[in-house]
N, C-alpha and C positions, 0 to 999 in steps of 0.2 A: 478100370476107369468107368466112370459113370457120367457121360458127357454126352452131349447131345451134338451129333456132328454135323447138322443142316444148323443149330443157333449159334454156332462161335464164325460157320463158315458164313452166315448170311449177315452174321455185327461186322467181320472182317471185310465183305464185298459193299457192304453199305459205308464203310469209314473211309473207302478210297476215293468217293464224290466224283466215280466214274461214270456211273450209270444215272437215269432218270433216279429221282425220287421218288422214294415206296416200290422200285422195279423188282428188289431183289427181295422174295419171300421163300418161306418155307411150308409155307401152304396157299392154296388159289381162293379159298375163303373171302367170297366178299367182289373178285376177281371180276371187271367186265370185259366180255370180248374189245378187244380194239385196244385195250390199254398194253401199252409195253411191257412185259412178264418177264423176269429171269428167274424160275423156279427150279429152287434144290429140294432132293426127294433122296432119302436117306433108302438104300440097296439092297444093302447087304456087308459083308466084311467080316473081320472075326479079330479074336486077340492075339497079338504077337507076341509082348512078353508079357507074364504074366504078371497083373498091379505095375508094368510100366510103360506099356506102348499097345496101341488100338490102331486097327486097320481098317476105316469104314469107306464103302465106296457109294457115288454119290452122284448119281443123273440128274442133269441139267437142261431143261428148255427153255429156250429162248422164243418168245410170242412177239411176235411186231406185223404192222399191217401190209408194212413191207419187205419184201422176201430180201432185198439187199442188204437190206437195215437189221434184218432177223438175224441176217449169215456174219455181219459184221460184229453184229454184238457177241454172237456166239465165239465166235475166232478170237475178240477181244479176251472175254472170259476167259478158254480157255488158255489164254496165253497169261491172263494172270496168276493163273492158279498153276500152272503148270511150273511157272519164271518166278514170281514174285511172292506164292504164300510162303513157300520152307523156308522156315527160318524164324518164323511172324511168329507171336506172342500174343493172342485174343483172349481175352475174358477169363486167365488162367492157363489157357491152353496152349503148349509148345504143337507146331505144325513142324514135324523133322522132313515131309518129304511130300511129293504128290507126283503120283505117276497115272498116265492116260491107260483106261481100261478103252474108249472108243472117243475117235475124235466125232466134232461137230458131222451130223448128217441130216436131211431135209425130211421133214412128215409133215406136211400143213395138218393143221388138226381135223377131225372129221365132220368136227359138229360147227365150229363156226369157220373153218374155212382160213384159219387164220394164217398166216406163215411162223411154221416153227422149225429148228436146230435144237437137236438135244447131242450130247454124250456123254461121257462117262468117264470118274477120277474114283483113284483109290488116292484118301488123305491117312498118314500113316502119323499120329500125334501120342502127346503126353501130355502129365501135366508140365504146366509151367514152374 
């Protein structure tokens, strides 16, 4: 498979019209402190079968100015993706599963202070 697993997961999290606008990227490009972030960053993973199924795992921070608001978005997320992606059909892509490698945890950033929640899924996909 030759798929990019932060752009099918970042068109799938922007088509649910859950999050802020423009919140959910795959890169911080452009990015200013204070704006609301849900950034996915591609891990690590490897191939399960082989030319039919990919394993990629895929850390998520959550950036808001408010530490409740950071934790909330985080738990949201993670609960869609964990409840709501398998099964989903994005941009070609079959999403068959996603399983929690680390839930939501607390690291304000260092440099601007800002309140963040990251952790960590393995999306286990094909083609569609």
């Amino acid at each position: 498979m030759n798929r990019d697993p932060v752009a099918f997961l970042v068109k799938y999290l922007r088509s649910l019209n859950a999050y802020p606008a423009n919140a959910v990227t795959g890169d911080l490009v452009g990015r200013e402190p204070g704006q609301t972030t849900i950034y996915l960053e591609h891990s690590g993973g490897f191939r399960m079968v082989r030319y039919r199924m990919d394993r990629a795992d895929i850390e998520y921070d959550v950036y808001h100015l408010d530490r409740e608001q950071a934790a909330r978005l985080a738990h949201d997320l993670r609960a869609r993706l964990l409840e709501e992606a398998p099964g989903t059909a994005v941009d070609g892509v079959l999403v068959l599963d996603v399983a929690e490698i680390s839930s939501p945890r607390y690291y304000p950033d260092t440099t601007s202070r800002e309140h963040v929640y990251g952790g960590e899924i393995s999306v286990f996909y094909t083609d569609a």
